[in-house]
MIMI-622379 format. One record per residue (C-alpha): x, y, z. Coordinates in pm, whole numbers, padded with zeros to 5 digits, always signed. Layout:
<rs>
XYZ/...
</rs>
This chain:
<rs>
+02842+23329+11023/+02542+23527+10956/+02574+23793+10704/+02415+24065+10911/+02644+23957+11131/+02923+24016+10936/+02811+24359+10860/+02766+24460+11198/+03122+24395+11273/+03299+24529+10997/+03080+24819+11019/+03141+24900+11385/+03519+24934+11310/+03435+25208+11088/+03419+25039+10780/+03147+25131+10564/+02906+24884+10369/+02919+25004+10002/+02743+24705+09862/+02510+24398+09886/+02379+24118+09642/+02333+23779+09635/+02571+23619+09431/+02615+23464+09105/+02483+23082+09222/+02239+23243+09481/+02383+23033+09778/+02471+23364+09942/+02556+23715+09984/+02850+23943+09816/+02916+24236+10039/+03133+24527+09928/+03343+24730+10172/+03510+25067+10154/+03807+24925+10202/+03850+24758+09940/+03731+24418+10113/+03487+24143+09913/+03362+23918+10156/+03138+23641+10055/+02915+23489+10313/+02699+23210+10207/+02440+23031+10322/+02582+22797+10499/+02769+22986+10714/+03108+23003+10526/+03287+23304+10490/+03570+23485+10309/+03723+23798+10194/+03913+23916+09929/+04061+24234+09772/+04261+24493+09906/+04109+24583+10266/+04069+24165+10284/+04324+24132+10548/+04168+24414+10791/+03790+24230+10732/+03956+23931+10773/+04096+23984+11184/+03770+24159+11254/+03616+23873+11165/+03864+23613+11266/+03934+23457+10885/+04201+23387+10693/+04212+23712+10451/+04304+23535+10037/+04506+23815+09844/+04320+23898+09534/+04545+23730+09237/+04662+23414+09497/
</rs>
């Protein structure tokens, strides 16, 4: 998935965009969500979110959600 993409979704259901980076190995992009959410979509298309909005970013986006700590 395409990280502007990603935004647009997650955005559109009201959930605001609080922060974005490239991450630590620069292979892709570390977005921030009000929520709560991390999701981490890299260059290659791969996606997934984490923290505690994870599992709401997660079924807008149609991923498995990982609990932080699991």
């Amino acid at each position: 998935m395409d990280v502007d993409k990603a935004i647009a979704l997650v955005s559109a259901a009201g959930i605001e965009l609080t922060d974005r980076r490239r991450n630590g190995s620069d292979d892709g992009w570390s977005l921030s969500f009000s929520n709560g959410a991390e999701l981490e979509v890299r260059d290659n298309g791969e996606v997934s979110a984490t923290g505690k909005g994870a599992e709401a970013v997660a079924s807008l986006l149609g991923l498995p959600a990982k609990s932080a700590g699991s």
